[in-house]
Structures are given as C-alpha cells and as structure tokens.
C-alpha positions as CSV (number, residue, x, y, z in Angstrom):
1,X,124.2,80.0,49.4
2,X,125.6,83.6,49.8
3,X,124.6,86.3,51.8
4,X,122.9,89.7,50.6
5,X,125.1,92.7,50.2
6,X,124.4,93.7,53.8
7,X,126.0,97.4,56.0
8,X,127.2,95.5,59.2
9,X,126.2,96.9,61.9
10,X,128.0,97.3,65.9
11,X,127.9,93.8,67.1
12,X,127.6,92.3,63.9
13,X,131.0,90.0,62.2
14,X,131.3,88.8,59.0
15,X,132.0,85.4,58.6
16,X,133.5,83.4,55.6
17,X,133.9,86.2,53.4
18,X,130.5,87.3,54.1
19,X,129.2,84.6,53.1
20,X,127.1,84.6,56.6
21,X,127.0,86.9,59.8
22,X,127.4,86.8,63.4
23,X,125.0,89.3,65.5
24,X,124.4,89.8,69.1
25,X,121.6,89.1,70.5
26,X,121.8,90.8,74.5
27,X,124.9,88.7,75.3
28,X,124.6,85.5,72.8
29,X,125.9,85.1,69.7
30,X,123.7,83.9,66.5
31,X,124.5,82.7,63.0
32,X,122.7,84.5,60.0
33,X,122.8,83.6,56.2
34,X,120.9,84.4,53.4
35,X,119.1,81.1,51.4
36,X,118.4,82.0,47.9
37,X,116.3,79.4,47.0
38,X,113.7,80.1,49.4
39,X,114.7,83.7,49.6
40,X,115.1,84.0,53.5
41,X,117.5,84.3,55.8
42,X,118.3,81.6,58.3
43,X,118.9,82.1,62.0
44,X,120.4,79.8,64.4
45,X,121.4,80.4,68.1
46,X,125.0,79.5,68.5
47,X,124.4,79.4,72.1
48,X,127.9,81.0,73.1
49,X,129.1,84.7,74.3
50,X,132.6,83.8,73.3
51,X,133.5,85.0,69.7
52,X,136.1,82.6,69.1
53,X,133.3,79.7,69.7
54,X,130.7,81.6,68.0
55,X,133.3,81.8,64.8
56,X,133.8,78.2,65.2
57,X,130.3,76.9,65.2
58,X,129.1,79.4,63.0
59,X,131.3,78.1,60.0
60,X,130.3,74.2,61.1
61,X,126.5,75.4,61.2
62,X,127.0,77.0,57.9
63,X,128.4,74.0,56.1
64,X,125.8,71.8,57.5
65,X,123.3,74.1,56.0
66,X,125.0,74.0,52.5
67,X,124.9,70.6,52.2
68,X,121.0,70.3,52.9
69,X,120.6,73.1,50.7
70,X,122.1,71.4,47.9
71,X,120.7,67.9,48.8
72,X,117.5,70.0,48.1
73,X,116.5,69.7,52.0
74,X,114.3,72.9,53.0
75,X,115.4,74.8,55.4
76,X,112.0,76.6,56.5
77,X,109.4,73.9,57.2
78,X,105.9,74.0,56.2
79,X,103.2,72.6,58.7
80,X,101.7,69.1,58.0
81,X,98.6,70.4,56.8
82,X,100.5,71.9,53.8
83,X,102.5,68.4,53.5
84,X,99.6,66.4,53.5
85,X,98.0,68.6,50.9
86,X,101.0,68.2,48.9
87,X,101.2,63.6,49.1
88,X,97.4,64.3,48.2
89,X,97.9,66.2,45.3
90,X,100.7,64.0,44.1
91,X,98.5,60.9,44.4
92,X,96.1,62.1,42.7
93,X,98.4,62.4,39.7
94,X,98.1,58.4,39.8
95,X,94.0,58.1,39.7
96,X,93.6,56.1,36.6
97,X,90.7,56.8,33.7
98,X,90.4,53.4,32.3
99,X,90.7,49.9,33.6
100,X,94.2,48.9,31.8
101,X,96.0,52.0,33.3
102,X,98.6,51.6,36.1
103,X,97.6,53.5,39.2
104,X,95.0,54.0,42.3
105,X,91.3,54.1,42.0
106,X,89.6,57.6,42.8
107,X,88.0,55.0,45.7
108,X,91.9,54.4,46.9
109,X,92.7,58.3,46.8
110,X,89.5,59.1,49.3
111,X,90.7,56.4,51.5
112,X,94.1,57.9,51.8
113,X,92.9,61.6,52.4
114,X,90.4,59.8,55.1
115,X,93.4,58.1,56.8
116,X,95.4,61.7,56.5
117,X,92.7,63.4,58.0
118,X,92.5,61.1,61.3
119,X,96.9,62.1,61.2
120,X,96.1,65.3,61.0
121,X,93.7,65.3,63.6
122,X,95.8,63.6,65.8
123,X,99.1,65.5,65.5
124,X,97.2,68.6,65.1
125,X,97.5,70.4,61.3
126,X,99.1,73.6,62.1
127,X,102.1,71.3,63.6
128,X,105.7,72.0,61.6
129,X,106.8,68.8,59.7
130,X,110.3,69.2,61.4
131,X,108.3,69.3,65.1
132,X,107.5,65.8,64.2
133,X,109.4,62.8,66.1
134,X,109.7,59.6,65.1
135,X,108.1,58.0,68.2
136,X,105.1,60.5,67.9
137,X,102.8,57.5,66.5
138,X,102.8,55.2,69.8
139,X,99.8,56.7,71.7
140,X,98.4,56.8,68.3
141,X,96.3,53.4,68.3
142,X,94.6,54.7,72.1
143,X,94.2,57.9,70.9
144,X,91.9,56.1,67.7
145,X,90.4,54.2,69.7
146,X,88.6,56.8,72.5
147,X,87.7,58.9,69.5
148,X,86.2,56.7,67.0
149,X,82.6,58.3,66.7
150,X,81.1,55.2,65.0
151,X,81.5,51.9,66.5
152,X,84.8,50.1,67.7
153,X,88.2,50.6,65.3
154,X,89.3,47.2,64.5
155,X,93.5,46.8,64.8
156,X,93.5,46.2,60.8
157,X,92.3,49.8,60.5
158,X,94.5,51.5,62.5
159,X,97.5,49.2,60.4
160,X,96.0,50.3,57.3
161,X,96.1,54.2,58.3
162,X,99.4,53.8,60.1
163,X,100.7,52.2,56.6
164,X,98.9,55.7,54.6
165,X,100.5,58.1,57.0
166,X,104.3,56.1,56.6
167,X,104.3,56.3,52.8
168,X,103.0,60.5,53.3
169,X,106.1,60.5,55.7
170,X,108.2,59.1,53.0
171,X,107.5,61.0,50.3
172,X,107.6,64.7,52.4
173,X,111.1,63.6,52.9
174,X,112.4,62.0,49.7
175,X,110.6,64.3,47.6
176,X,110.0,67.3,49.4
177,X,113.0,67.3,51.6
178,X,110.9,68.1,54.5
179,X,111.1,65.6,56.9
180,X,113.6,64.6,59.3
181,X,112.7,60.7,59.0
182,X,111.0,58.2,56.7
183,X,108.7,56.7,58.7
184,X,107.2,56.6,62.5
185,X,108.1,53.8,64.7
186,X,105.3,51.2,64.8
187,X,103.1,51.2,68.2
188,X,104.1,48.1,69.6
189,X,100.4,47.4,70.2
190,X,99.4,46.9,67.0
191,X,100.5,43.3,64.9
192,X,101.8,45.2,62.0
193,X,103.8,41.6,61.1
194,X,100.7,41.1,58.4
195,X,97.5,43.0,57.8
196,X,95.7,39.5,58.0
197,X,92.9,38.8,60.6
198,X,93.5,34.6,60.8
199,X,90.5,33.4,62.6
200,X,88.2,36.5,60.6
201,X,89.8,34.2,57.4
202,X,88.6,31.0,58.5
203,X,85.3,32.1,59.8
204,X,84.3,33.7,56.2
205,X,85.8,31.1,54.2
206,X,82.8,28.2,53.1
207,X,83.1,24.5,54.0
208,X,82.3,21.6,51.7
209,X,78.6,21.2,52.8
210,X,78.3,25.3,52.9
211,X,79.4,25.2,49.2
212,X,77.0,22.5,48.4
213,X,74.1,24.2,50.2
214,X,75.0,27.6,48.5
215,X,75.3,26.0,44.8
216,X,71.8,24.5,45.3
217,X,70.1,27.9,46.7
218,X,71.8,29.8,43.5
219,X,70.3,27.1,41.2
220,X,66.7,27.6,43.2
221,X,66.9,31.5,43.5
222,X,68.3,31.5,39.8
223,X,67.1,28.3,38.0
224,X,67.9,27.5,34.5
225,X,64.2,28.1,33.3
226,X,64.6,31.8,33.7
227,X,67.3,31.8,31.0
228,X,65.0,32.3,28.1
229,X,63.2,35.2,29.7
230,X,66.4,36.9,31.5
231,X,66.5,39.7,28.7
232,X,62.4,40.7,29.3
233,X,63.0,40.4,32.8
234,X,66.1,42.5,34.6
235,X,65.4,40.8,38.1
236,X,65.8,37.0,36.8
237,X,68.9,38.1,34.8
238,X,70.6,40.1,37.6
239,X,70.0,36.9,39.2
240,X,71.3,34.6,37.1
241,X,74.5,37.6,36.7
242,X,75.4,36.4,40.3
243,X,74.7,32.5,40.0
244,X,77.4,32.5,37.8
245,X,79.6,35.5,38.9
246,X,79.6,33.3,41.9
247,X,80.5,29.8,40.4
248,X,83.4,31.5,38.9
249,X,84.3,33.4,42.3
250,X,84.7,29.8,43.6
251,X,86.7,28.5,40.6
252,X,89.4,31.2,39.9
253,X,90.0,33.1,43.2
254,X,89.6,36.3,41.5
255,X,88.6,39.6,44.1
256,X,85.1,40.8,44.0
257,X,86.6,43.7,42.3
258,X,89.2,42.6,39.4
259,X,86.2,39.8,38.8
260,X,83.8,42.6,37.8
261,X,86.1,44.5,35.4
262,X,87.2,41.1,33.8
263,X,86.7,41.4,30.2
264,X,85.4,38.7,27.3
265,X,89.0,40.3,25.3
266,X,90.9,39.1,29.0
267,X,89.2,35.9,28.9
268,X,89.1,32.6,27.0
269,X,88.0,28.9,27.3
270,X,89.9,25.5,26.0
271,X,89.8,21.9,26.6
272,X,91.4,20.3,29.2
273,X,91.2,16.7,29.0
274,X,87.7,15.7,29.9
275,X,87.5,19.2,31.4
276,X,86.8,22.9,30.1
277,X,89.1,25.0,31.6
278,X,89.3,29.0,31.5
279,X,92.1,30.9,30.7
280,X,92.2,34.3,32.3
281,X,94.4,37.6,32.4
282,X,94.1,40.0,34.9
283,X,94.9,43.7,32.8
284,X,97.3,46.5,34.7
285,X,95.0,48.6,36.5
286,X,92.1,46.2,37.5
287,X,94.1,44.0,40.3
288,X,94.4,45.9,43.8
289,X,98.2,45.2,42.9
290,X,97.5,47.8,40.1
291,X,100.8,48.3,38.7
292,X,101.3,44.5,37.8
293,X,98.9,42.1,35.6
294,X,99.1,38.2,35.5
295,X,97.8,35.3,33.4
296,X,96.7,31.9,35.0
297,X,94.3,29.2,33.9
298,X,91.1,27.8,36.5
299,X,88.1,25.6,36.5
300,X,84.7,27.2,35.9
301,X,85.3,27.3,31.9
302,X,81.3,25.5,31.8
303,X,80.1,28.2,33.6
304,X,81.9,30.7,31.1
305,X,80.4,29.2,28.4
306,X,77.0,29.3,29.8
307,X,77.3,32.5,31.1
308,X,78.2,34.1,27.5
309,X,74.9,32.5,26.2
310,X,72.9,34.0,28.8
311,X,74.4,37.7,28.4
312,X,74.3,37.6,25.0
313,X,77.5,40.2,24.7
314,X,81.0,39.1,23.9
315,X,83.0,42.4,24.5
316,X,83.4,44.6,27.4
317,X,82.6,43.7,30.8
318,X,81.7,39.8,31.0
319,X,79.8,40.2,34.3
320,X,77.9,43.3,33.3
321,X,74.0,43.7,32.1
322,X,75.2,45.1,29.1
323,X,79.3,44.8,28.6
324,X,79.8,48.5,29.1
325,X,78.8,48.9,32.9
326,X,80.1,47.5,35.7
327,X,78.0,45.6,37.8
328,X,76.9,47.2,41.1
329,X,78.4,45.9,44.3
330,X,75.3,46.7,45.4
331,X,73.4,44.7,43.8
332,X,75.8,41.5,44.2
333,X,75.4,41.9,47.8
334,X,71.8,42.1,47.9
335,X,71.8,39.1,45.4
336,X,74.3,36.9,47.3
337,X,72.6,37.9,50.9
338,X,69.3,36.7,49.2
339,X,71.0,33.2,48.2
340,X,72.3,32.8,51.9
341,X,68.6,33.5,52.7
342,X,67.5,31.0,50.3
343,X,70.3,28.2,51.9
344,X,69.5,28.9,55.3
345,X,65.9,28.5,54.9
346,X,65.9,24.7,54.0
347,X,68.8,24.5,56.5
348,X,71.9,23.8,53.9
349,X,74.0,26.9,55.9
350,X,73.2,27.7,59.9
351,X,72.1,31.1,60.3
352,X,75.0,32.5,62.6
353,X,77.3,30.9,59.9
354,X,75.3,32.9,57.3
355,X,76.2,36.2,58.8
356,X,79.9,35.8,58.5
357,X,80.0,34.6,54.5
358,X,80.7,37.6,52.1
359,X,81.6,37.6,48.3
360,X,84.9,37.8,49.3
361,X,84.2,34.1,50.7
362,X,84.2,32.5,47.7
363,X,87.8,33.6,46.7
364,X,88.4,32.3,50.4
365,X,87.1,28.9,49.2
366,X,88.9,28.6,46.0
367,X,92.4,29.3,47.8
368,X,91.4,26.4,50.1
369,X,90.5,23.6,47.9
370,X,93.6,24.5,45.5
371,X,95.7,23.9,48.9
372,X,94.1,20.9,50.1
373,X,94.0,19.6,46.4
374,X,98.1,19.7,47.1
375,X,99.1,22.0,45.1
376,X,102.3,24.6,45.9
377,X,101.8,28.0,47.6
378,X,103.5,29.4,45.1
379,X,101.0,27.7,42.2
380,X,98.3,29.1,44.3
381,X,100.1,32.5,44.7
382,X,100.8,33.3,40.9
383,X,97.1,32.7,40.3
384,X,95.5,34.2,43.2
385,X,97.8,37.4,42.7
386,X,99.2,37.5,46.2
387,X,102.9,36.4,47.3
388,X,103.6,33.0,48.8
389,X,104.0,34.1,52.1
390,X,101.0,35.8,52.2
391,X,99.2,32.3,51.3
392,X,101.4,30.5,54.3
393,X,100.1,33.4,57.0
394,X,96.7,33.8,55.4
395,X,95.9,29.9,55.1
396,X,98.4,28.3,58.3
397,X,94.8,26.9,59.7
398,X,95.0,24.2,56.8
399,X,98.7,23.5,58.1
400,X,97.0,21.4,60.4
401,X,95.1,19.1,58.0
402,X,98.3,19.2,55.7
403,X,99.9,17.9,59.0
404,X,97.6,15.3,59.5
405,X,98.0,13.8,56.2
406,X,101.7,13.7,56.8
407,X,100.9,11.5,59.4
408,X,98.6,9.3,58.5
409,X,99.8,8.6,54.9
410,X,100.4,5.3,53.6
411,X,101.4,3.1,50.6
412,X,101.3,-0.2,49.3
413,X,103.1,-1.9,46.8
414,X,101.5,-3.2,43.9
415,X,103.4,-5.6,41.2
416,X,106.8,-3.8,42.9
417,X,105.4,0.0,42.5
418,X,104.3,2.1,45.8
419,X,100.7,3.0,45.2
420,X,99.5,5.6,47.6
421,X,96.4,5.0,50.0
422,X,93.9,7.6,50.5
C-alpha cells in the first residue's frame, strides 16, 4: 500500500516516506493513502488540529489499514444489495444436476434468495455492509410479523430466515472481507435452541389405531385386484404407487423427498429370520443433509417385493410410473388426502385428527415405534439420518412412556434366571 507520486500542496505533510499524507481540512487534520488493489484512496478524519497528534495517529491509522489490506479486508464497502447478489451467486455454484451430486436443490437456492429478499427489505438494500451492527436483527421478528402479507409467520420461519441471512453474513466476511462480524445476535424472542415445533410433532405423528385405520383405507382405495390392470389404467396404478410408497414411509423413516429419488440400484431385499427385510442407501445429493449419504436396513422388504412386481421396472426411480420420473408431490398428496378421506369415512381416523396427518407423518411414525420398540437414539439416528440429539428434542414426548416403563417394570425368576414381565 503506497501512495501515488503526488505535488504536495500548502497544508499537506508527508508521512512515512510518503507512503500516506496529512491534509487540512478548515482546521482538522485528515489521513490520506492511496490502496492499489481497489485503486482509491482512503480518507480518515484524525480528528485533531495538533500536528504532532495528527502524525501520531496517522501512522497507527495507516498500519491498521495495511494489515486489513493484506488480510484481504476491503476497504470501500459495497451495499448489501451487491453482497447478497454476491452469497447468491456463489450458491448457486452448488445447485446440483443429478441426484448423486453433493450440493442444494435449485428449490433450496429460491428459498435462500426468498429469505434474502425479506433482509434486504428489512435493512433496506442500498444500506453499506459496514453500516451493519451486530444487534441490527432484534426488532427483526416484529418487524416480520406486521408485514407478512399472507397469513401469520410462524416462529420456525423467521429461525429458518434468521439461519439464511447468518451464513450470507458469514460468507461476506470470510470470503469477501466485507463484513465487520460473522453473524447477528439472535432476537431473544425467537427459540432458536432447535428449529423443532414439539407439540406440531406429536399432533402429526399417527397412533396405533390411526395406522391401522390408514393401512385398511389404502388397501380399500388401492386393493390388490387393481394390480393386473394398473398398467391400462394410470389412476389405479398411481394408486397403488402410494399404497406402497406409504407402507414403506412407515417402515424406513425415509423424508418424503429422499423416498422419491430412492433408486432399485440404492435398494435391495434379504432374509431376516422369518422376516424380509430391506436394505437401503441413501446416495450424496438425495438426503436434505446433501453432502453426506448413509446405509441402514428396515422392515417393509414385502412391500418392496410387491411393489417391484407391480411397477414392472427395476432401474431408476423405484417409486416412479416409469423409473425415469420422479413422482409428483402433487399427486402423493392428493393420493394420501384421498386415503385419509377413505379412513375418516367409516370412522378409523376422526376428522380434526385427519387435518393434521401429512406424508411427512409416516416418517413421524416409524421414528416412534423404533423408540418404543427400545431401541437407542443413536440406532434410530444413523437410520433416520438426523443426530441423536435431534431424536431426544424431537421425540422427548415418548420420554414419558419410556418413564413409565421404568417404573412399572418387573421380573420374575424362573429355574434361577430373571425373566422380564410385560
């Protein structure tokens, strides 16, 4: 960082060499030095009319500025419209083509400019990235809030934009060395402690007799006589595409959305015992934790097998019309609504009930009987694809039926040997 070959003027002193220049500006003094790599100068008020001061802050102002300049900080900031444009267009770098890639969905990238957009809106675009303050995000839950224009914005929205505008943040200032700070402070207001709504969890999540009531609607709203016309009729094999989409929802806790990019090459049955289980492996790219794949066995290898006779493909896309498109989620929903219907009408599920079960309900169900069957959050984890302490906050409300087996649990011996009682 040198400065230009420069004619001082009256009221102008060279500093360092020359290296920068003191000026007058009425009665204060000010630093000037020239920054090649943005090819500006840089002015700062030493706020002093003494020379002697503004000689000694000048050269501590000066070497401050060198070392941000070779830490690759910028000097001149750009507004945050221009940041944001710039975490945009370095995301987008990561939208993956094909299913085994490592990286965000285009889906993930819109939701991230959406969430920018409501930042920029808020802290208003033409703002400089070093105006910002760290605190500036605390009104910004009200602010959401009164300007929503459609409908109420639930607290696990605002978390999930909060979380979007952070990692922007964080990027303008490692990468682009333009941001005083990492990250905003968290409104106080808003749980950010998990992105989990419990009692939203245990209200979509199916009981027994709900599961029961649901399995015998899919077999009436998809019954096994359809199978030999399913291929001259698209409606009864979309149909039967979701009976067993779902029965295998509810036996490997897959999401709705690595379950429909699950491939026959990803997938594989073997006996188990008197059981045929299913042995499956969630590719990089298709789990929302797309930078990490995983391998687990379940139940549901029957319905596997029945399901691969019915499609009549054995590569590509096992829950697809044709192997090489996906399913619409679309058309799951209407299918799955219709099977609520279908339950509700003979009185298997109450209709209030029926308004809160989604597809994601099923994964919901499958994480709860694998718990109450005893096994470890962590066993349930490594399948399910999330960490253990998500399972422990997600699921606490079984704690209290875990709790009440603690207590009531009971053994008796038989020829010396404890033998529980259930």
């Amino acid at each position: 960082m040198a400065s230009k070959k420069y004619q001082y003027k009256d009221g102008e002193v060279a500093l360092l060499g020359g290296e920068a220049v003191l000026y007058l500006v009425k009665d204060t003094w000010y630093l000037r030095c020239w920054l090649p790599s943005e090819k500006k100068y840089a002015r700062k008020s030493l706020r002093t009319k003494s020379l002697d001061t503004a000689e000694e802050r000048g050269k501590l102002e000066f070497y401050r500025l060198q070392t941000d300049i070779n830490s690759g900080r910028k000097y001149f900031s750009i507004d945050i419209k221009q940041g944001v444009a710039l975490y945009l267009e370095f995301r987008r770098n990561e939208i993956i083509t094909e299913r085994t890639q490592g990286g965000i969905v285009a889906g993930r990238w819109k939701t991230l400019e959406t969430h920018l957009q409501h930042f920029l809106a808020f802290v208003h675009k033409d703002t400089k990235i070093t105006h910002l303050i760290d605190t500036q995000l605390l009104k910004y839950p009200q602010w959401r809030r009164k300007t929503a224009t459609k409908g109420k914005v639930a607290d696990s929205t605002i978390r999930n934009e909060i979380a979007s505008i952070n990692a922007c943040m964080t990027y303008l200032h490692d990468v682009e060395k333009q941001a005083d700070f990492r990250k905003f402070q968290i409104p106080k207001n808003i749980n950010t402690t998990s992105n989990v709504d419990f009692q939203k969890i245990r209200r979509q999540t199916f009981t027994n007799d709900e599961w029961n009531g649901f399995v015998k609607a899919m077999r009436r709203y998809a019954p096994t006589a359809s199978v030999k016309n399913a291929h001259k009729d698209a409606e009864a094999f979309d149909r039967l595409l979701v009976r067993y989409f779902c029965l295998f929802a509810a036996n490997s806790a897959l999401r709705t959305g690595e379950q429909r990019n699950l491939t026959w090459e990803n997938l594989s049955t073997e006996k188990e015992g008197n059981k045929l289980i299913a042995k499956v492996t969630v590719a990089l790219g298709t789990s929302k934790r797309r930078h990490n794949s995983r391998e687990f066995w379940c139940r549901g290898g029957e319905a596997i097998e029945t399901w691969k006779e019915i499609a009549n493909h054995s590569t590509g896309l096992v829950f697809s019309r044709d192997g090489v498109e996906e399913f619409p989620k679309s058309s799951l929903h209407k299918h799955f609504n219709k099977i609520l219907e279908e339950a509700v009408a003979v009185g298997d599920i109450d209709d209030e009930r029926a308004t809160q079960l989604v597809p994601y309900s099923m994964r919901h169900f499958c994480i709860t009987q694998r718990i109450m069957a005893g096994l470890s959050y962590s066993e349930v984890g490594v399948a399910a694809g999330t960490s253990v302490s998500q399972i422990e906050k997600t699921y606490y409300h079984l704690n209290d039926e875990m709790k009440r087996r603690y207590a009531t649990a009971d053994y008796k011996l038989v020829d010396g040997v404890p033998k529980p009682l259930l």
